[in-house]
mmCIF file of the N, C-alpha and C atoms, coordinates in Angstrom:
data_MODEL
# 
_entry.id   MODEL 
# 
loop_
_atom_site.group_PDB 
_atom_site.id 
_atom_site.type_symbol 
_atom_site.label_atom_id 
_atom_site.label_alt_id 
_atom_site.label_comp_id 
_atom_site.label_asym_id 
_atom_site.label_entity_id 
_atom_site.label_seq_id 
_atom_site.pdbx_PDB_ins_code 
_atom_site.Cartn_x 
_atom_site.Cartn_y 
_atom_site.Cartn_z 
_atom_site.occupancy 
_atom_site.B_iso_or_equiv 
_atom_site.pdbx_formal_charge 
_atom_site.auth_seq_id 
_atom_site.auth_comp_id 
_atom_site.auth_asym_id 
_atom_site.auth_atom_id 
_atom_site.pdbx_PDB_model_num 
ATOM 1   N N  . UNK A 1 1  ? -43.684 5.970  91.034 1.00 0.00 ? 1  UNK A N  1 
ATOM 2   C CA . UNK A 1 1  ? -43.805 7.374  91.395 1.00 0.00 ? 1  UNK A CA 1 
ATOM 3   C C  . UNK A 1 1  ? -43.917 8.261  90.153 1.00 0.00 ? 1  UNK A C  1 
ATOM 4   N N  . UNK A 1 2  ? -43.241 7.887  89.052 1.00 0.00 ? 2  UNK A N  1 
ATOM 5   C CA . UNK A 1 2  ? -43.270 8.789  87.543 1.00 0.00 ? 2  UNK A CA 1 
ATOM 6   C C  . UNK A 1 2  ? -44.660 8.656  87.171 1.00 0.00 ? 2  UNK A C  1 
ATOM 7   N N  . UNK A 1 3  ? -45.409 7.403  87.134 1.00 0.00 ? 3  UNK A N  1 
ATOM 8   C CA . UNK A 1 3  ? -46.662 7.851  86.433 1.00 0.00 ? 3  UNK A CA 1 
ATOM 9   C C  . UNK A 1 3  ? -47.969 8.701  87.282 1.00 0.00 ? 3  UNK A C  1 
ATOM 10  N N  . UNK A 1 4  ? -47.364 8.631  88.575 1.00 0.00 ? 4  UNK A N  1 
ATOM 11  C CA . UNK A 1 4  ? -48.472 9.811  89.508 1.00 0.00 ? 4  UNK A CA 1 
ATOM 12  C C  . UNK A 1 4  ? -48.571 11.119 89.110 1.00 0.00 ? 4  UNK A C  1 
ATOM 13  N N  . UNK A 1 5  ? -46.998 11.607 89.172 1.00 0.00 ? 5  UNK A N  1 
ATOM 14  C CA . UNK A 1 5  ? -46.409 12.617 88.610 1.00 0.00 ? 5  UNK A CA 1 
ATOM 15  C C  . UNK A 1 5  ? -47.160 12.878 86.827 1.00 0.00 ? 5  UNK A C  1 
ATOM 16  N N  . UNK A 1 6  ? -47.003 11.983 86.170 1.00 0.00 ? 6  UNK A N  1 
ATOM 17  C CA . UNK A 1 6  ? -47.430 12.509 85.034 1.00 0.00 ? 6  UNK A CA 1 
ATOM 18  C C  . UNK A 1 6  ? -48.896 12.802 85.018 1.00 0.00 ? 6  UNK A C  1 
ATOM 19  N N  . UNK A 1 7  ? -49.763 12.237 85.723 1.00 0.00 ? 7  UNK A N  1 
ATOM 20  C CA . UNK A 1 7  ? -51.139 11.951 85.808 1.00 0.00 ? 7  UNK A CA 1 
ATOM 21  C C  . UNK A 1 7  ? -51.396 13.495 86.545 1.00 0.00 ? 7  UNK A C  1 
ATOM 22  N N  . UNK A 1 8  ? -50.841 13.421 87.582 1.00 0.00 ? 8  UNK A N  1 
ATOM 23  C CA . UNK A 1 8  ? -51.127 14.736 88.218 1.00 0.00 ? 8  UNK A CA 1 
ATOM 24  C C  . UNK A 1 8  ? -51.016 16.069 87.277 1.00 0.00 ? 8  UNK A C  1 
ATOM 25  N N  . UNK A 1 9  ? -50.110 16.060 86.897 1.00 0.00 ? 9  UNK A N  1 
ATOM 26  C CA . UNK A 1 9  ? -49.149 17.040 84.960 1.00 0.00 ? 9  UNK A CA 1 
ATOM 27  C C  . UNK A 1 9  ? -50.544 17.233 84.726 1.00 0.00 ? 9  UNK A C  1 
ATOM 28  N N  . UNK A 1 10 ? -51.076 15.898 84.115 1.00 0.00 ? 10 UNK A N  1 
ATOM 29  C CA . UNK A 1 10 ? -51.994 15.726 83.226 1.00 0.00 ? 10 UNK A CA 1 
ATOM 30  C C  . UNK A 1 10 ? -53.494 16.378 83.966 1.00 0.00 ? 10 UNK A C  1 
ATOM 31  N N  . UNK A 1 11 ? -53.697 16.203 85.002 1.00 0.00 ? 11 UNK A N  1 
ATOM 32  C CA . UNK A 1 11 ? -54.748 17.168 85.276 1.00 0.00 ? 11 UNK A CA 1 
ATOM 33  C C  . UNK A 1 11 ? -54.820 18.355 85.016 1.00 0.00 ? 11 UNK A C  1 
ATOM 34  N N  . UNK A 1 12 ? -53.935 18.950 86.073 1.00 0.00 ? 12 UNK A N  1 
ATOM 35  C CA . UNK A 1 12 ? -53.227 20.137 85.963 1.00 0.00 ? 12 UNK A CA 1 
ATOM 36  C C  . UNK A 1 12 ? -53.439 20.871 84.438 1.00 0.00 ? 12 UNK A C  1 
ATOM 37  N N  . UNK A 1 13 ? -52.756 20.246 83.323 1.00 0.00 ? 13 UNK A N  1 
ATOM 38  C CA . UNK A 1 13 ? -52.857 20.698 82.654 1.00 0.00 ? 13 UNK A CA 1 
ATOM 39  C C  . UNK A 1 13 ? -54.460 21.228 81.410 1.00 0.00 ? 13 UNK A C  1 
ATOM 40  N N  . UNK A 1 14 ? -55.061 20.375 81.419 1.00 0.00 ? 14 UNK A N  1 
ATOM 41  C CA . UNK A 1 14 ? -56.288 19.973 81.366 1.00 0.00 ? 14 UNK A CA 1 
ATOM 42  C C  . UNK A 1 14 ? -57.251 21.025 82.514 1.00 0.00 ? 14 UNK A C  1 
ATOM 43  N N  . UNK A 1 15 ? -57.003 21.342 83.339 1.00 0.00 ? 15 UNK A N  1 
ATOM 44  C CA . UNK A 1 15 ? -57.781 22.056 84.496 1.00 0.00 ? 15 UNK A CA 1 
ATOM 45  C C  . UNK A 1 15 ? -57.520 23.510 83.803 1.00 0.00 ? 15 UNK A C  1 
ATOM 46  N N  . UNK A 1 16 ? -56.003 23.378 83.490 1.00 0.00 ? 16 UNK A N  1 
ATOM 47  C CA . UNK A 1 16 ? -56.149 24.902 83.158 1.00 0.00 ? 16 UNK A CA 1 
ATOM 48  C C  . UNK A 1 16 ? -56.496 25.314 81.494 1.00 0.00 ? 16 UNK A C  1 
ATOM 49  N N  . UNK A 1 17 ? -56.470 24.498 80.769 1.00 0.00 ? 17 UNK A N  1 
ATOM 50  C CA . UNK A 1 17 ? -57.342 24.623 79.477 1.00 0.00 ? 17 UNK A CA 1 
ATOM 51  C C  . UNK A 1 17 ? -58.769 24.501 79.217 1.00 0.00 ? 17 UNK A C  1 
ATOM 52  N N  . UNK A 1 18 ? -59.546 24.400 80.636 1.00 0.00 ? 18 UNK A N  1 
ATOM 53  C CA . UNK A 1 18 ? -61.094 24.444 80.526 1.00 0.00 ? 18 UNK A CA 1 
ATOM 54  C C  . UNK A 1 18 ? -60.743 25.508 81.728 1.00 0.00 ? 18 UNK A C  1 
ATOM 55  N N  . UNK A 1 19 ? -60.298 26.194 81.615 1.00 0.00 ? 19 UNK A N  1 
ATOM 56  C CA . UNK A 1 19 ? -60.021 27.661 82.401 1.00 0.00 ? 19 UNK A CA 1 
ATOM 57  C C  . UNK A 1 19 ? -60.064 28.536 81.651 1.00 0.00 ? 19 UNK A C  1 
ATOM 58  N N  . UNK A 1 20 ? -59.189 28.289 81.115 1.00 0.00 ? 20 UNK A N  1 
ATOM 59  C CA . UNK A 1 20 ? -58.123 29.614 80.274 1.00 0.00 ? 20 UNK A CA 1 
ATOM 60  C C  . UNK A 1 20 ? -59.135 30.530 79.302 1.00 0.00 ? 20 UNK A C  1 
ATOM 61  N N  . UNK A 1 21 ? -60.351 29.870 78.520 1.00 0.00 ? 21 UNK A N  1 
ATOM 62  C CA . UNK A 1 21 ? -60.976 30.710 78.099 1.00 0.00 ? 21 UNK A CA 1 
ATOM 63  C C  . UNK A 1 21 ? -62.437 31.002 78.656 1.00 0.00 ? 21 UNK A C  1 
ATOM 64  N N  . UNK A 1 22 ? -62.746 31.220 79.916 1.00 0.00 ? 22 UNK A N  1 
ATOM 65  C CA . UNK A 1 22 ? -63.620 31.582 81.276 1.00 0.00 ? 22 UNK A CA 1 
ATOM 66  C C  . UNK A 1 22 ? -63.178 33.320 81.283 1.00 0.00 ? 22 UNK A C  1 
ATOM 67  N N  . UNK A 1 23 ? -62.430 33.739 81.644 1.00 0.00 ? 23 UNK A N  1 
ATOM 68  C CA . UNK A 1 23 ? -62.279 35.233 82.012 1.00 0.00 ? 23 UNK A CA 1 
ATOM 69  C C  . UNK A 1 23 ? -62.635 35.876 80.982 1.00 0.00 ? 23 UNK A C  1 
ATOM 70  N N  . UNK A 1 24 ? -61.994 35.714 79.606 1.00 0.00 ? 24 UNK A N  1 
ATOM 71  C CA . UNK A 1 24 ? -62.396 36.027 78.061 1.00 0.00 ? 24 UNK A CA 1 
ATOM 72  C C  . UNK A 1 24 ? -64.024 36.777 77.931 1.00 0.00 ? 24 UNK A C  1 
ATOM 73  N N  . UNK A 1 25 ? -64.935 35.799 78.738 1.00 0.00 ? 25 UNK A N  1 
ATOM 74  C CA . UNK A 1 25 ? -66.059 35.835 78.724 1.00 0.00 ? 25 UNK A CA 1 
ATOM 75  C C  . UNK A 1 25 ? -66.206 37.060 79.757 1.00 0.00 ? 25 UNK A C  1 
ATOM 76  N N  . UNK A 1 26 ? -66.023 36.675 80.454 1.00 0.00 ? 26 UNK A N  1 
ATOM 77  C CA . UNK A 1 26 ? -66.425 37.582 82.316 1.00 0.00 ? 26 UNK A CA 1 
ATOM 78  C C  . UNK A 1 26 ? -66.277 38.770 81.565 1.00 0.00 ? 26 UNK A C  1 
ATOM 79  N N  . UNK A 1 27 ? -64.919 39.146 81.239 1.00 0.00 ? 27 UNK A N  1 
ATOM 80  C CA . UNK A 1 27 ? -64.293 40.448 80.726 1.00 0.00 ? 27 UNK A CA 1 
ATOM 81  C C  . UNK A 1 27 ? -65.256 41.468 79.551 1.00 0.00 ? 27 UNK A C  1 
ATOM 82  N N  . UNK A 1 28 ? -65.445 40.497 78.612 1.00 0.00 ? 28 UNK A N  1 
ATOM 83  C CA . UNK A 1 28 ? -66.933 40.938 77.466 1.00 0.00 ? 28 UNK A CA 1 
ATOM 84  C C  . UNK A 1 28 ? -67.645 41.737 78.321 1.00 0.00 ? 28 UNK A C  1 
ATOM 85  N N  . UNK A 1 29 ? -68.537 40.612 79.389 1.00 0.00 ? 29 UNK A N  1 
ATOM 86  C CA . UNK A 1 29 ? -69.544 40.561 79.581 1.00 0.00 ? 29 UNK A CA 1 
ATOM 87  C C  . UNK A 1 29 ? -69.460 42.384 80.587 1.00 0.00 ? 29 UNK A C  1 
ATOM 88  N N  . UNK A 1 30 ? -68.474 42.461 81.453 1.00 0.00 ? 30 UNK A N  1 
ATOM 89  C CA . UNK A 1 30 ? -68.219 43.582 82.455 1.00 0.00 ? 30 UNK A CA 1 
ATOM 90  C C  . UNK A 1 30 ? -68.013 45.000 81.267 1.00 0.00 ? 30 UNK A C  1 
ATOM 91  N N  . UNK A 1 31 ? -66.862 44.549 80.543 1.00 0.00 ? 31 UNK A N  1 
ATOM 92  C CA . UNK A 1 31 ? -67.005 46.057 80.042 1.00 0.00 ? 31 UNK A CA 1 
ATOM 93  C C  . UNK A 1 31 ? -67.760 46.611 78.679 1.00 0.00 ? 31 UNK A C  1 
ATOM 94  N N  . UNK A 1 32 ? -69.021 45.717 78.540 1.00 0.00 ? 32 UNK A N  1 
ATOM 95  C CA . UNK A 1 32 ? -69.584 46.818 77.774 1.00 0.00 ? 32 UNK A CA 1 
ATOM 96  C C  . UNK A 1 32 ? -71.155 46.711 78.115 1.00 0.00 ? 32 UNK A C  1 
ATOM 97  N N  . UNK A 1 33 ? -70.976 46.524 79.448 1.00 0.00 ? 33 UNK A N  1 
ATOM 98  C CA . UNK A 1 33 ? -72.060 47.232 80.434 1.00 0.00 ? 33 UNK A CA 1 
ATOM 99  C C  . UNK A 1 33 ? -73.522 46.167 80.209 1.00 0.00 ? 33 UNK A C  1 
ATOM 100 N N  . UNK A 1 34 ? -73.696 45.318 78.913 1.00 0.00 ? 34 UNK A N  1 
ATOM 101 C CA . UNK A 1 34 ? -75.121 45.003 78.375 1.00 0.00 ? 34 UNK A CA 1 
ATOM 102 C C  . UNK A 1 34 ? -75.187 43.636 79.285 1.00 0.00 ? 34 UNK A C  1 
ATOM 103 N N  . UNK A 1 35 ? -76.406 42.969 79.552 1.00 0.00 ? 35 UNK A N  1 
ATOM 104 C CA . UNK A 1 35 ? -76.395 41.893 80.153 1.00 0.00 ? 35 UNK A CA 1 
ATOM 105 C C  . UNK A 1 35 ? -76.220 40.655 79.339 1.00 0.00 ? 35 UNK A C  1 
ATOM 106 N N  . UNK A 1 36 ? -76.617 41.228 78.339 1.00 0.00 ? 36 UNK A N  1 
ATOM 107 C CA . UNK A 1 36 ? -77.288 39.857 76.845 1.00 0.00 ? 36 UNK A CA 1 
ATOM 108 C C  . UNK A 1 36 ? -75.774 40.526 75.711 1.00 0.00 ? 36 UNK A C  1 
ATOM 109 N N  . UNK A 1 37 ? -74.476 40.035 75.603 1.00 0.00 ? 37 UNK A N  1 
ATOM 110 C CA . UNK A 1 37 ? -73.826 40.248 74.646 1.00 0.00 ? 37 UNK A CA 1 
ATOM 111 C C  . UNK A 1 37 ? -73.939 39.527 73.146 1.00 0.00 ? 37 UNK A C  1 
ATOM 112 N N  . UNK A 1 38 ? -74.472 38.273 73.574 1.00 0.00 ? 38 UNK A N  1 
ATOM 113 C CA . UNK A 1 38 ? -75.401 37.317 71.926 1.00 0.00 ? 38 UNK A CA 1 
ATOM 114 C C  . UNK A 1 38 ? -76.215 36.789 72.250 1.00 0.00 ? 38 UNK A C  1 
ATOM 115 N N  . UNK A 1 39 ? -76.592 36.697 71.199 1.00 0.00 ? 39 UNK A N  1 
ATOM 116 C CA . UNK A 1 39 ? -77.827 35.855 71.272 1.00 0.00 ? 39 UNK A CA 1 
ATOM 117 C C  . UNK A 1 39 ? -78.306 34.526 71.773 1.00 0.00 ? 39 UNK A C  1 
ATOM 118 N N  . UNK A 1 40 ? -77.092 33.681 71.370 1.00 0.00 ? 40 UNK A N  1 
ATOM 119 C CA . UNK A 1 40 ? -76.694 32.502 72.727 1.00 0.00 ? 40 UNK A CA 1 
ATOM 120 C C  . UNK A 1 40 ? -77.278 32.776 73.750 1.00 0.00 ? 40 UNK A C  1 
ATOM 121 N N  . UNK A 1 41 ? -76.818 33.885 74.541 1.00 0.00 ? 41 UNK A N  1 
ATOM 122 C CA . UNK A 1 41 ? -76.947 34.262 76.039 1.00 0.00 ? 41 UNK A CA 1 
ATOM 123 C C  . UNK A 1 41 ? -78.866 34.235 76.250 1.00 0.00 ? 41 UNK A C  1 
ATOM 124 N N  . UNK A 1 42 ? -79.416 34.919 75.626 1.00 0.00 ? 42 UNK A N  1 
ATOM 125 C CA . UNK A 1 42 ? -80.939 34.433 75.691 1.00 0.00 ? 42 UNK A CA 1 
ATOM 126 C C  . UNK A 1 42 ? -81.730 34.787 74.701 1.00 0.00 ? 42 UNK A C  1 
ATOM 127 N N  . UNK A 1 43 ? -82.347 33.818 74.696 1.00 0.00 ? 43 UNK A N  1 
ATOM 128 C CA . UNK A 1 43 ? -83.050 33.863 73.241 1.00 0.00 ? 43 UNK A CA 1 
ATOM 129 C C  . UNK A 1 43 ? -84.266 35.404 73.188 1.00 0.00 ? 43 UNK A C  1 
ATOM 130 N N  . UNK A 1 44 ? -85.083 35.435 73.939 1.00 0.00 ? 44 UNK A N  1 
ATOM 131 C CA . UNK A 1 44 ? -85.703 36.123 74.446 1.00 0.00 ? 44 UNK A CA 1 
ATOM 132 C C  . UNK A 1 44 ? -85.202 38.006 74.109 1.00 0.00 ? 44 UNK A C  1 
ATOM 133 N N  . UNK A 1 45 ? -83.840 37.924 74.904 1.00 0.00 ? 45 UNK A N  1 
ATOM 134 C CA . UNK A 1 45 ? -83.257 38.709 75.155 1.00 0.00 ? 45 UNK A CA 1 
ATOM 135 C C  . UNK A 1 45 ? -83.469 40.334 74.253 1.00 0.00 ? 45 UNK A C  1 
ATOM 136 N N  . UNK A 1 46 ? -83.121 39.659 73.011 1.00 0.00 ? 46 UNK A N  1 
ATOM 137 C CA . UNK A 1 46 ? -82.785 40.775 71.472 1.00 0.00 ? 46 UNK A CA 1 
ATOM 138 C C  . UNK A 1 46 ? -84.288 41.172 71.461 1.00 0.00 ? 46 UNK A C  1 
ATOM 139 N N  . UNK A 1 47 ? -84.818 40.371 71.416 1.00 0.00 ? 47 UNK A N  1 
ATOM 140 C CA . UNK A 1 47 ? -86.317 40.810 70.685 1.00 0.00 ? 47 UNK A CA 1 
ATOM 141 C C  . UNK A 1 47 ? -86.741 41.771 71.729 1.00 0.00 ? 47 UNK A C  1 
ATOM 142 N N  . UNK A 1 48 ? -86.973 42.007 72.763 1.00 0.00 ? 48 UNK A N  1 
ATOM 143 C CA . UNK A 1 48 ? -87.107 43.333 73.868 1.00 0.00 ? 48 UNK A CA 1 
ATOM 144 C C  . UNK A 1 48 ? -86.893 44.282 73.485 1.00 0.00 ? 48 UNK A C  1 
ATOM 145 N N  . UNK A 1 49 ? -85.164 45.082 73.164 1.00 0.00 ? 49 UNK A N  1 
ATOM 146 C CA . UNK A 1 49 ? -84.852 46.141 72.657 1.00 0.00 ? 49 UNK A CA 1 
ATOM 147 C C  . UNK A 1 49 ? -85.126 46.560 71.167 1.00 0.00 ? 49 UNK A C  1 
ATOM 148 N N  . UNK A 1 50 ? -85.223 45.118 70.357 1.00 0.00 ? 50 UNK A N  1 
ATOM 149 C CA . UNK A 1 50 ? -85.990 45.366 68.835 1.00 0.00 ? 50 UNK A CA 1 
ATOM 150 C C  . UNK A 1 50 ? -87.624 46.069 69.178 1.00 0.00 ? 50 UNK A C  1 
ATOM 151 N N  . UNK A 1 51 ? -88.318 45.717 69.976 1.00 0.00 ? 51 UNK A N  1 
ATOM 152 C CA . UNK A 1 51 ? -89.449 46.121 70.097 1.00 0.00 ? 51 UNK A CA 1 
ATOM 153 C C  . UNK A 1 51 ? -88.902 47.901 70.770 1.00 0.00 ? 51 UNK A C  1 
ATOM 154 N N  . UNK A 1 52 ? -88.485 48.104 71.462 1.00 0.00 ? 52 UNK A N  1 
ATOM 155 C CA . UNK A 1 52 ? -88.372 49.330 71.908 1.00 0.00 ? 52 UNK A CA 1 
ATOM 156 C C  . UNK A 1 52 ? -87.803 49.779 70.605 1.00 0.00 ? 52 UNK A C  1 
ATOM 157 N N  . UNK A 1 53 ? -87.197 49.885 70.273 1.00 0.00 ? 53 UNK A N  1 
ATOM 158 C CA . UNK A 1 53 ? -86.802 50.318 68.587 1.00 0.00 ? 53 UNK A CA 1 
ATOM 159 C C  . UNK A 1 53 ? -88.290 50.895 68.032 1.00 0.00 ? 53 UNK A C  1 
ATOM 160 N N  . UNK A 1 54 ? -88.903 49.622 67.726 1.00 0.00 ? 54 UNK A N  1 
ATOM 161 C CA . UNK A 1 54 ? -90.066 49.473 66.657 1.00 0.00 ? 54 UNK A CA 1 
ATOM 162 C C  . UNK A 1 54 ? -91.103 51.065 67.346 1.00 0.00 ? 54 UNK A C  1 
ATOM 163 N N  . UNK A 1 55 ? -91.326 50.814 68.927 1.00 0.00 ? 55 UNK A N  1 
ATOM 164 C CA . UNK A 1 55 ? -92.450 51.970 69.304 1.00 0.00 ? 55 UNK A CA 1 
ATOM 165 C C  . UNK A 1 55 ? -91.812 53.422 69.123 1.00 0.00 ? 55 UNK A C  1 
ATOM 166 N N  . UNK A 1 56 ? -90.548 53.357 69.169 1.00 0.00 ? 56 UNK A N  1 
ATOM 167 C CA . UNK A 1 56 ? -89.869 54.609 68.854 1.00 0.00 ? 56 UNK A CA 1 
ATOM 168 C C  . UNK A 1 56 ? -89.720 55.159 67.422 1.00 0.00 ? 56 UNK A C  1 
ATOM 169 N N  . UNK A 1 57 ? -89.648 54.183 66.730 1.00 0.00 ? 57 UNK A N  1 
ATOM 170 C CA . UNK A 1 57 ? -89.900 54.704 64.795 1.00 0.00 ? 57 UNK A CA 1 
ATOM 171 C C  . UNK A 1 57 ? -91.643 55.109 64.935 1.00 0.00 ? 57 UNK A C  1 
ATOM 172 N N  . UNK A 1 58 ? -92.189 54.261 65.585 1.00 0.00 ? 58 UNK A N  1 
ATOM 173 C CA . UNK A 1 58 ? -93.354 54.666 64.977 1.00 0.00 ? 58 UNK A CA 1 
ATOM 174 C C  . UNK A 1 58 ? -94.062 56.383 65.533 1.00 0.00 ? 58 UNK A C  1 
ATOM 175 N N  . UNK A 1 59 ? -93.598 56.073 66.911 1.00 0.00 ? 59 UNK A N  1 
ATOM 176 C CA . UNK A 1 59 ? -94.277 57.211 67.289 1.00 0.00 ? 59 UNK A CA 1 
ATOM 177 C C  . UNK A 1 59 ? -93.341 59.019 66.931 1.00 0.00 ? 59 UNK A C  1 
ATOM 178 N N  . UNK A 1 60 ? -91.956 58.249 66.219 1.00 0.00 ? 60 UNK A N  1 
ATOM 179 C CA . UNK A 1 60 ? -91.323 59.139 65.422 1.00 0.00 ? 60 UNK A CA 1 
ATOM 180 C C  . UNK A 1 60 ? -91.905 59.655 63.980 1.00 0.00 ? 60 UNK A C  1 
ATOM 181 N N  . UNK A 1 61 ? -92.147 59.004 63.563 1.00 0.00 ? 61 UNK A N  1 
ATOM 182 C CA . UNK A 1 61 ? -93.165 59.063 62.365 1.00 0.00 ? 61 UNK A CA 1 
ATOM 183 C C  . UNK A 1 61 ? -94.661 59.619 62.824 1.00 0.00 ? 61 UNK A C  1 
ATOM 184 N N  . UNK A 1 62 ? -95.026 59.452 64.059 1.00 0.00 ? 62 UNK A N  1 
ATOM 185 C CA . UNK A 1 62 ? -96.156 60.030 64.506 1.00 0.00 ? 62 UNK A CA 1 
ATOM 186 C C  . UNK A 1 62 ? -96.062 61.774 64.144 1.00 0.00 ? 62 UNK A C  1 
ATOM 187 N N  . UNK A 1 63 ? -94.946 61.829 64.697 1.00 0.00 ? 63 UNK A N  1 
ATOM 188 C CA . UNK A 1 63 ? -94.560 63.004 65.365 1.00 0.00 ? 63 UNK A CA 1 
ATOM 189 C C  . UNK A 1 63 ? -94.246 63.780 63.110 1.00 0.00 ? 63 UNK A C  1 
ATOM 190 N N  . UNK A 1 64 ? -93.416 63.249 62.701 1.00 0.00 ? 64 UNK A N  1 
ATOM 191 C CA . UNK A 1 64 ? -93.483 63.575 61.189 1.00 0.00 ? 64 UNK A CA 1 
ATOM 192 C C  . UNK A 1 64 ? -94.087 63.897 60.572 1.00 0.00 ? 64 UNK A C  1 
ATOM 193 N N  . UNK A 1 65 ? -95.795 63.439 60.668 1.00 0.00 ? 65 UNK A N  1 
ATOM 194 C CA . UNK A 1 65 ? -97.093 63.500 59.833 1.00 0.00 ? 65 UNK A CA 1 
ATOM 195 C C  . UNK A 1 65 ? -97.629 64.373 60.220 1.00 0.00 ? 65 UNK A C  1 
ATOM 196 N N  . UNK A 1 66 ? -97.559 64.800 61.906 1.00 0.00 ? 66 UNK A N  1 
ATOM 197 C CA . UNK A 1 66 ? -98.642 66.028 62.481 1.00 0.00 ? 66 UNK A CA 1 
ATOM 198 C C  . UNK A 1 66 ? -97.479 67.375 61.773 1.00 0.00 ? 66 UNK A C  1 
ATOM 199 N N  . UNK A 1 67 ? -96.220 67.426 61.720 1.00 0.00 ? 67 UNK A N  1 
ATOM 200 C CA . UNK A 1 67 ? -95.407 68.761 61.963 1.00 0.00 ? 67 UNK A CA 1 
ATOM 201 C C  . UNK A 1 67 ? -95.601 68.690 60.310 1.00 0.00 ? 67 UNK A C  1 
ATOM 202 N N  . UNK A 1 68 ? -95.798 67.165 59.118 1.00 0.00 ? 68 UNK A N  1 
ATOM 203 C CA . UNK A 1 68 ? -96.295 67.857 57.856 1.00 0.00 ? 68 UNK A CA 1 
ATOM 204 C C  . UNK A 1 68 ? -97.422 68.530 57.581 1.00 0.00 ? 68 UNK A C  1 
ATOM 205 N N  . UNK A 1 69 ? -98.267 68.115 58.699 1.00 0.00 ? 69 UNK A N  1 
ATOM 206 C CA . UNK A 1 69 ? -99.900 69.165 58.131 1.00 0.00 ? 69 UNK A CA 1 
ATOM 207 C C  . UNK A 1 69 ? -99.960 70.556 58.153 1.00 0.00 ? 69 UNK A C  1 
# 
């Protein structure tokens, strides 16, 4: 009967250490609203908002050259 008991322990314990750092994540992911928190998450992902960046400098600089003439 002791080694069921320990075996069972032994799940148990083990179940909750491939747990324990699961919410860690959830929690990131909920409060700061973004879908993609690294780059891990998708490769794809970063390069989207880098491009929205890029059309916004430029057509900022658009906007720079006409108000220097």
């Amino acid at each position: 009967m002791r080694i069921n008991q320990i075996i069972t322990a032994f799940n148990a314990y083990r179940n909750l250490q491939t747990t324990d750092g699961r919410p860690g994540g959830s929690l990131e992911e909920l409060s700061c609203g973004l879908r993609i928190n690294h780059a891990a998450h998708d490769a794809a992902g970063p390069a989207k908002p880098e491009g929205f960046r890029s059309d916004f400098r430029v057509r900022e600089y658009g906007l720079y050259r006409v108000r220097d003439c």
